[in-house]
PAMAR-686983 format. One record per atom (N, C-alpha, C, O, CB): x, y, z. Coordinates in steps of 0.2 Angstrom, whole numbers, padded with zeros to 4 digits, always signed. Each point is the difference from the previous one (the first is absolute). Last residue first. Glycine has a CB too. Layout:
XYZ/...
END
This chain:
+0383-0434+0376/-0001-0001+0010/+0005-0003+0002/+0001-0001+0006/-0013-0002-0005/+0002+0013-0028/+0006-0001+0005/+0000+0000+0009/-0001+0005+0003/+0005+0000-0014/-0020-0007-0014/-0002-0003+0009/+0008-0001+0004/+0001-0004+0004/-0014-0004-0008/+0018+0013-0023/-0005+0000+0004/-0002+0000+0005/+0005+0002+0003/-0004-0004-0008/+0016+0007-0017/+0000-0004+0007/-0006+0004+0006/+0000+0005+0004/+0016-0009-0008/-0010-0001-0026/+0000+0006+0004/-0002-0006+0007/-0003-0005-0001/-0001+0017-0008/+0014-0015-0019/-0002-0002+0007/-0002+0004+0005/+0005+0004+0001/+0002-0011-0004/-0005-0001-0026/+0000+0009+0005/-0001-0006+0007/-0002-0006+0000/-0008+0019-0008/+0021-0027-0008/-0006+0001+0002/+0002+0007+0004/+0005+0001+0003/-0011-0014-0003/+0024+0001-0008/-0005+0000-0008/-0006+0000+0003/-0003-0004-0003/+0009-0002-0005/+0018+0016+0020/-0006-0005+0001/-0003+0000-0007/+0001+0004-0004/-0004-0001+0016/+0025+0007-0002/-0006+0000-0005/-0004-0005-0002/+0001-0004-0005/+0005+0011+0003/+0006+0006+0026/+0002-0006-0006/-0004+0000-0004/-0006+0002+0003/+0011-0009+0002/-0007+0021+0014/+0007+0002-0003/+0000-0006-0007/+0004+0000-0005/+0004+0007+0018/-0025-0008+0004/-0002+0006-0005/+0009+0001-0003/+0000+0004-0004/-0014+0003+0014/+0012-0022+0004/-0003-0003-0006/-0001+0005-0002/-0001-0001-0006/-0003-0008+0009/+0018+0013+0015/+0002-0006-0004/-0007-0002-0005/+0002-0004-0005/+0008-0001+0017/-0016+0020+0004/+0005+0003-0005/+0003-0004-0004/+0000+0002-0006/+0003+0005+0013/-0017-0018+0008/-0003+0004-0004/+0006+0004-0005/+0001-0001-0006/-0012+0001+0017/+0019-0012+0007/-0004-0005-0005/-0003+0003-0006/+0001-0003-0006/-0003-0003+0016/+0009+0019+0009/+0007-0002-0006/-0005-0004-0004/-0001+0002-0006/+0014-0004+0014/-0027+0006+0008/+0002+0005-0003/+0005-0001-0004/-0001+0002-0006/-0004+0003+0013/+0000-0019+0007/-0003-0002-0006/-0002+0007-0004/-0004+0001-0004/-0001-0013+0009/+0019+0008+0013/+0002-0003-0004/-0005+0000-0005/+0002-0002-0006/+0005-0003+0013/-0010+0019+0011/+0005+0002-0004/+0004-0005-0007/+0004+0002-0005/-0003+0006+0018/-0017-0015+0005/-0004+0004-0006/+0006+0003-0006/+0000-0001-0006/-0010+0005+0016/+0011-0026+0006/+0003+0005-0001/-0004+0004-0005/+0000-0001-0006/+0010-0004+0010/-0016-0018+0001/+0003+0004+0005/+0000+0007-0001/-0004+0003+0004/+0009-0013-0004/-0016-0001-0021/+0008-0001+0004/-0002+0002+0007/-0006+0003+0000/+0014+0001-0010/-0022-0011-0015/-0001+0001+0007/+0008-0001+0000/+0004-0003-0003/-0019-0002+0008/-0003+0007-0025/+0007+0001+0001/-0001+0002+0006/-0004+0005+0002/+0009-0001-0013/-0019-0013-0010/+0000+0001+0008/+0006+0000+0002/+0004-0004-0003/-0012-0001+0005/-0003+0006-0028/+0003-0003+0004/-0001+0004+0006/-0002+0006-0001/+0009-0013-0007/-0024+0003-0013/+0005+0006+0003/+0004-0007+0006/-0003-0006+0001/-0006+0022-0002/-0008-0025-0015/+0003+0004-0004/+0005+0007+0005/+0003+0004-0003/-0013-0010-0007/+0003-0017+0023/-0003+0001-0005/+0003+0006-0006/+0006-0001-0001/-0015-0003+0009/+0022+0000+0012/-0005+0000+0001/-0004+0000-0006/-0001+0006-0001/+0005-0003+0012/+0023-0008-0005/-0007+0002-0004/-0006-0002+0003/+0000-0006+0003/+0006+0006-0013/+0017+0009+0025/-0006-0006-0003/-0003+0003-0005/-0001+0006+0000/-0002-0012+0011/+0026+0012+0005/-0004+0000-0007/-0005-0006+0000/+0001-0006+0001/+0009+0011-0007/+0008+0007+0026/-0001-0006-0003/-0006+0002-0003/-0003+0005+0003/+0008-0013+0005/+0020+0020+0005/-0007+0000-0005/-0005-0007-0001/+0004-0006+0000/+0003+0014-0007/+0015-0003+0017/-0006-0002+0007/-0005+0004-0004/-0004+0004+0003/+0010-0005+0011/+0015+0001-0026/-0002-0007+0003/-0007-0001+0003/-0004-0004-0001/+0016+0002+0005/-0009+0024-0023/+0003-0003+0008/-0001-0006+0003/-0006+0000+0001/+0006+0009+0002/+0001-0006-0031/-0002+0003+0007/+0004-0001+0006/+0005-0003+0002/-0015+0003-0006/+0013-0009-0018/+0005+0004-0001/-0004+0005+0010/+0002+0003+0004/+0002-0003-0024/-0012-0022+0011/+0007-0002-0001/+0005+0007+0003/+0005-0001+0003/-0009-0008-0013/-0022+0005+0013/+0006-0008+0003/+0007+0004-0002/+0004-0001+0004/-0013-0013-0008/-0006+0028-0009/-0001+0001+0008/+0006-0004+0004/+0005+0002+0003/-0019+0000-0005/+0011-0006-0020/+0002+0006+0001/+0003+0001+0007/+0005+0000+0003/-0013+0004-0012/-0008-0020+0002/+0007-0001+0000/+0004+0004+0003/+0004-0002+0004/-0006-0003-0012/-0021+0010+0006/+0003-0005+0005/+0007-0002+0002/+0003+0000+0005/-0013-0003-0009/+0002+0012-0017/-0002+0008+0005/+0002-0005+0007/+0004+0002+0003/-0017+0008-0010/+0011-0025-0012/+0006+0005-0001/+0001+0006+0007/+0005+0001+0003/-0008-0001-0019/-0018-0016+0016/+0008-0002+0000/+0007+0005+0002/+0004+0001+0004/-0010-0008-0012/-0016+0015-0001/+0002+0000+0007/+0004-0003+0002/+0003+0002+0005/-0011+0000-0004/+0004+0000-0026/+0001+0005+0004/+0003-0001+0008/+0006+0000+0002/-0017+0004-0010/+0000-0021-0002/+0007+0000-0002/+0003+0007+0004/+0004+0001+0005/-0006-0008-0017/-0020+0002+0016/+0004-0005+0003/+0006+0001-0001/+0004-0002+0004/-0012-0005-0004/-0007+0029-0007/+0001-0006-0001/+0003-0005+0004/+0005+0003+0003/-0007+0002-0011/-0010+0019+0016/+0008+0000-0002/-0001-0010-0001/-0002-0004+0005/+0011+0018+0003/-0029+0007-0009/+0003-0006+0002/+0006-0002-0002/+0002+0001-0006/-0013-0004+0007/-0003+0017-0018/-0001-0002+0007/+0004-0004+0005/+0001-0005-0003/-0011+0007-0001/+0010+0013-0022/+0002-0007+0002/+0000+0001+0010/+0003+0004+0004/+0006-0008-0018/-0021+0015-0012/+0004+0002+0005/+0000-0007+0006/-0005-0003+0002/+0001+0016-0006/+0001-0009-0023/-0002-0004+0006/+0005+0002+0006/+0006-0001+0001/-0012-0010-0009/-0002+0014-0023/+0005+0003+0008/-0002-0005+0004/-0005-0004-0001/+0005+0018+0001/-0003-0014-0028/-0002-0002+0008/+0003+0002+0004/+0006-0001-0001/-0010-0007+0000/+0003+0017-0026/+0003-0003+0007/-0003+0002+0005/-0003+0005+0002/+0013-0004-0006/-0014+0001-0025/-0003+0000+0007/+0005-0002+0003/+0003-0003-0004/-0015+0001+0003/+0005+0013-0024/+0005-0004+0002/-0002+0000+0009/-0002+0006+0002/+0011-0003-0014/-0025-0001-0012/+0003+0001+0006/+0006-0004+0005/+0000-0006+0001/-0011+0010-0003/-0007-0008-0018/+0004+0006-0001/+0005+0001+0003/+0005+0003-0003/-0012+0000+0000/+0001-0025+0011/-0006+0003-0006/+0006+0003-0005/+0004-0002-0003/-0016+0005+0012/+0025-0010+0011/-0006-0002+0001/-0007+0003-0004/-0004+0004+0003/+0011-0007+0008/+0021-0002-0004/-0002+0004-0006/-0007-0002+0004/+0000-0004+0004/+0009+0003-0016/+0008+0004+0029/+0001-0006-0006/-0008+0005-0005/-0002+0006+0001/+0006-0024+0010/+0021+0022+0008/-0007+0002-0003/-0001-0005-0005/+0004-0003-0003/-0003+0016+0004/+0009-0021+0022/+0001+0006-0007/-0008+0002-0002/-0006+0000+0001/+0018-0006-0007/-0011+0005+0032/+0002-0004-0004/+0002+0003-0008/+0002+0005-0001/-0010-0011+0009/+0009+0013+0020/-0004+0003-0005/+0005-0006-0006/+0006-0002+0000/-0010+0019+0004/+0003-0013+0024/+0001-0004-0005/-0002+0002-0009/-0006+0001+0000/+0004-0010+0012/+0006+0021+0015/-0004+0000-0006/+0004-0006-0006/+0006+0001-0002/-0012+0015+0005/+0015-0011+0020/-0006+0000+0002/-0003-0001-0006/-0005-0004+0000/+0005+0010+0011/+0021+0004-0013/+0001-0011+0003/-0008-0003-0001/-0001-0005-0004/+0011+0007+0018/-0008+0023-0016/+0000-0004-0007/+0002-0007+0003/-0002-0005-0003/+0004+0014-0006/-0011+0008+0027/+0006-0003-0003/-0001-0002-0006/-0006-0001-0001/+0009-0002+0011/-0017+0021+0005/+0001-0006-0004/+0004-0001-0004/+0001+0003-0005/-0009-0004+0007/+0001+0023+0007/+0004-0004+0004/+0000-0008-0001/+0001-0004+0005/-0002+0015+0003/-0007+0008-0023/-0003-0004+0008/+0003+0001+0004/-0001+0005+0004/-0003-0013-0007/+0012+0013-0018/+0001+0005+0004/-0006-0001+0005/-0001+0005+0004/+0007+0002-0013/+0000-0025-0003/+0007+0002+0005/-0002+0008+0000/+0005+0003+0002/+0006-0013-0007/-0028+0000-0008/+0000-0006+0004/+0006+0006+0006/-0002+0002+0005/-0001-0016-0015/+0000+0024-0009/-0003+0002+0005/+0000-0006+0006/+0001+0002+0005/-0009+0006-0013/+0019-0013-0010/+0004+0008+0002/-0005+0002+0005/+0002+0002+0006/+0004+0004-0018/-0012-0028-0003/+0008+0000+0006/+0000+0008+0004/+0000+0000+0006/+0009-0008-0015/-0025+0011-0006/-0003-0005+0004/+0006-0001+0008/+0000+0001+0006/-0008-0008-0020/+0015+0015-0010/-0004+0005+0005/-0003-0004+0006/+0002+0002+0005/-0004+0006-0016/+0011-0021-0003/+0007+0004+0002/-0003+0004+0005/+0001-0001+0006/+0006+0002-0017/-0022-0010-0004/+0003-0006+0007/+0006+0005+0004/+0000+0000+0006/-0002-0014-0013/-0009+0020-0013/-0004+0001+0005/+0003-0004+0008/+0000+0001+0007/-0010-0001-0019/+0024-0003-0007/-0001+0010+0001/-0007+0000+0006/+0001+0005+0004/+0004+0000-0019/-0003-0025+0003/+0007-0001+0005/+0000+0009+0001/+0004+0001+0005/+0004-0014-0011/-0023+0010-0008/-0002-0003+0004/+0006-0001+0006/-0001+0000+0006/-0008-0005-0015/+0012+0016-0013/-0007+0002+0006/+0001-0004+0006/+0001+0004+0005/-0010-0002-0014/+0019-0012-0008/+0007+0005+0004/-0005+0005+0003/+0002+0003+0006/+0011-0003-0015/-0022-0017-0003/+0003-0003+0005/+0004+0005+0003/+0004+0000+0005/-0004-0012-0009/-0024+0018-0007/+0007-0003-0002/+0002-0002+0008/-0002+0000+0005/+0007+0010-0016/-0027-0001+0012/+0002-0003-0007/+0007-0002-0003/+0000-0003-0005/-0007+0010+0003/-0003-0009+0029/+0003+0005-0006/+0000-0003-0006/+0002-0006+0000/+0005+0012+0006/-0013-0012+0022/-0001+0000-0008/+0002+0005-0002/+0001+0005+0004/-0009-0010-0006/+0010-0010+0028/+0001+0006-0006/-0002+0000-0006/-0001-0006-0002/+0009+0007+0007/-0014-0010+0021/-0001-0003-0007/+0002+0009-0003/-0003+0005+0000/-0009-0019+0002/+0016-0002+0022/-0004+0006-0001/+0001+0002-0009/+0005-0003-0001/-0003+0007+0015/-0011-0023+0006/+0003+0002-0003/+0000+0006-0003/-0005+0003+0001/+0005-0012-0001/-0013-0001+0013/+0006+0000+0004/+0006+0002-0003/+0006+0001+0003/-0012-0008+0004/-0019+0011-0020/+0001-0005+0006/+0006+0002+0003/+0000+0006+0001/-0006-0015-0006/+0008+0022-0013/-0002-0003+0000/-0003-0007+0003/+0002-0005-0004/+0001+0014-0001/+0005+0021+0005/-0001-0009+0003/-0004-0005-0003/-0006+0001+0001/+0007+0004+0007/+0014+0016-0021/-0007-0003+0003/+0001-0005+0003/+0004-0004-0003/-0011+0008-0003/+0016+0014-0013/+0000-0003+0004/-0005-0002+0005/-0006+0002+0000/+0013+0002-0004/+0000+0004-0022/-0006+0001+0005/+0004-0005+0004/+0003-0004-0004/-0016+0008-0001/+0017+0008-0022/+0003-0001+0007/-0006+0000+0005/-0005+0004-0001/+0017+0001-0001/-0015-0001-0021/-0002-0003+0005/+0002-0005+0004/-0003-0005+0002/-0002+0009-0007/+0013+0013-0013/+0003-0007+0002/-0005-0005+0002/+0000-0006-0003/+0009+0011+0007/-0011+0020-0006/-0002-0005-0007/+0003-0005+0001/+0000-0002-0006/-0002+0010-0002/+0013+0007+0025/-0006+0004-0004/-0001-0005-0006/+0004+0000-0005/-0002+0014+0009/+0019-0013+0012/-0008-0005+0000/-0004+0000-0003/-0003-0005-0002/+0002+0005+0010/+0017+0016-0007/+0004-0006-0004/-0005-0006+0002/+0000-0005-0003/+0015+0009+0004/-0020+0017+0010/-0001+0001-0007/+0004-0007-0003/-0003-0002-0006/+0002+0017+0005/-0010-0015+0026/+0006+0001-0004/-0002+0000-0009/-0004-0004-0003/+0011-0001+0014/-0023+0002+0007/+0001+0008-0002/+0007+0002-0004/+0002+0005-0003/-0008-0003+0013/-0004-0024+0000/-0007+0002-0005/+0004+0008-0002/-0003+0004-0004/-0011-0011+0012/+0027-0005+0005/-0001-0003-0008/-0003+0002-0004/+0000+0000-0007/+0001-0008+0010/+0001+0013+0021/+0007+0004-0005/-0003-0003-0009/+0000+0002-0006/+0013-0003+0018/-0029-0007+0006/+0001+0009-0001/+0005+0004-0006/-0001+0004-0004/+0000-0006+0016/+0004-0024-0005/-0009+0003-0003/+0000+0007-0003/+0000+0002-0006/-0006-0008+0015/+0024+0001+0010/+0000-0004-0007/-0005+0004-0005/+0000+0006-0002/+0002-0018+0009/-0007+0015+0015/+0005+0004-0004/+0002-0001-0006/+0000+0003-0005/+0002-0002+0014/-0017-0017+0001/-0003+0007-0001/+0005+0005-0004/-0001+0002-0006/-0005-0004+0018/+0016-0018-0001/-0003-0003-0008/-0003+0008-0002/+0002+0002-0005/-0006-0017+0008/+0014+0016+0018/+0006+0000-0006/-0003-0001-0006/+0002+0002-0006/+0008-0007+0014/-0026+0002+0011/+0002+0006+0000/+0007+0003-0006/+0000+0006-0003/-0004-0010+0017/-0003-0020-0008/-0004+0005-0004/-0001+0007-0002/-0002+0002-0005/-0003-0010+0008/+0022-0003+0012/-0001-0001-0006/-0005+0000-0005/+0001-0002-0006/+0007-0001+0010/-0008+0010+0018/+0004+0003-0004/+0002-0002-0007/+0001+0004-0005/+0002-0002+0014/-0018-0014+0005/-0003+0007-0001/+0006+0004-0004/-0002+0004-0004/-0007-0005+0015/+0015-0021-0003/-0008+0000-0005/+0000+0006-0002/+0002+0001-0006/-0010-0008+0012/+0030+0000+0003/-0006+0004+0003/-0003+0002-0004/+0001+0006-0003/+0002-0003+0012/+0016-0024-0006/-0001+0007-0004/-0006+0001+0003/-0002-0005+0004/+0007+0004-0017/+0014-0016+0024/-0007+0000-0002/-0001+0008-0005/+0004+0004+0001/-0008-0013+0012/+0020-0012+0002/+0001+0004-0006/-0009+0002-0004/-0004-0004-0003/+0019-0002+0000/-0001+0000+0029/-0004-0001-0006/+0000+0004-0007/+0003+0005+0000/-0008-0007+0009/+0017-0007+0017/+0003+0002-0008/-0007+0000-0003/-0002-0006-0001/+0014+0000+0000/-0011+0010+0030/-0002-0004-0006/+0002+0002-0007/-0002+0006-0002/-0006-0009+0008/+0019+0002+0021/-0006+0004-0005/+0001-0006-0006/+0004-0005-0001/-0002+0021+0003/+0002-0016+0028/+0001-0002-0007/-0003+0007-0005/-0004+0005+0001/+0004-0020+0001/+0013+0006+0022/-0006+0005-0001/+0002-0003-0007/+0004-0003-0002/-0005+0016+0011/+0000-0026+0016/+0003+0000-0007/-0003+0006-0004/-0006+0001+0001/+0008-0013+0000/-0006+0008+0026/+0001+0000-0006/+0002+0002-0006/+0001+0005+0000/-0006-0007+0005/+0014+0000+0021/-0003+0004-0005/-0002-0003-0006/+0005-0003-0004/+0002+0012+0009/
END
């Protein structure tokens, strides 16, 4: 019998999270503690780019931003957001939502696996997700509970399970 596997990836969906930016937008343009800030949100390029006249605006734009991200269903692991830095009148922060789990990342998520899974697991990186093949399905279903129960510094979700 062949070996069955799945795949660790860590990936966000384009469309919801423009979907969370929209909402965003909406509340800002209608919340009264916005009004004459010029609070705004927005993509810009793969980034996503806050403003406000102050710095405690602007970390208030972002909060909101966080709150629709997780009423997605996107993780804050998934969104990187930088400080705020001054720029004219205006105070600004870059976001960036993060693709792909890193080499360090995948180590760690590898290790994991080698040390605390079932023997007749075996782990590969493959570019930015890893490969997870056993024997036993029921093993790499432990495998799976065993990572969704530890706390990772990447969202992780599990793919092409065969």
């Amino acid at each position: 019998m062949a070996d069955s596997t799945f795949d660790i990836v860590s990936k966000v969906d384009k469309q919801e999270a423009n979907n969370a930016l929209m909402q965003a937008q909406k509340e800002i343009e209608s919340r009264y503690d916005f009004k004459g800030v010029g609070a705004e949100i927005d993509w810009s390029g793969e980034k996503i780019l806050m403003k406000a006249s102050s710095e405690e605006r602007v970390k208030a734009v972002l909060d909101v931003f966080q709150s629709k991200l997780v009423k997605r269903g996107i993780s804050l692991k998934s969104f990187v957001d930088g400080k705020p830095y001054p720029s004219g009148k205006e105070y600004r922060i870059e976001g960036e939502l993060k693709n792909g789990i890193d080499q360090e990342n995948a180590k760690k998520i590898s290790k994991i696996i080698r040390e605390e899974g079932p023997k007749s697991v075996k782990c590969q990186i493959q570019g930015d997700e890893l490969r997870v093949q056993s024997k036993s399905r029921d093993d790499l279903q432990e495998t799976m509970a065993l990572l969704k129960g530890k706390d990772l510094e990447v969202d992780v979700q599990f793919q092409n399970f065969r």
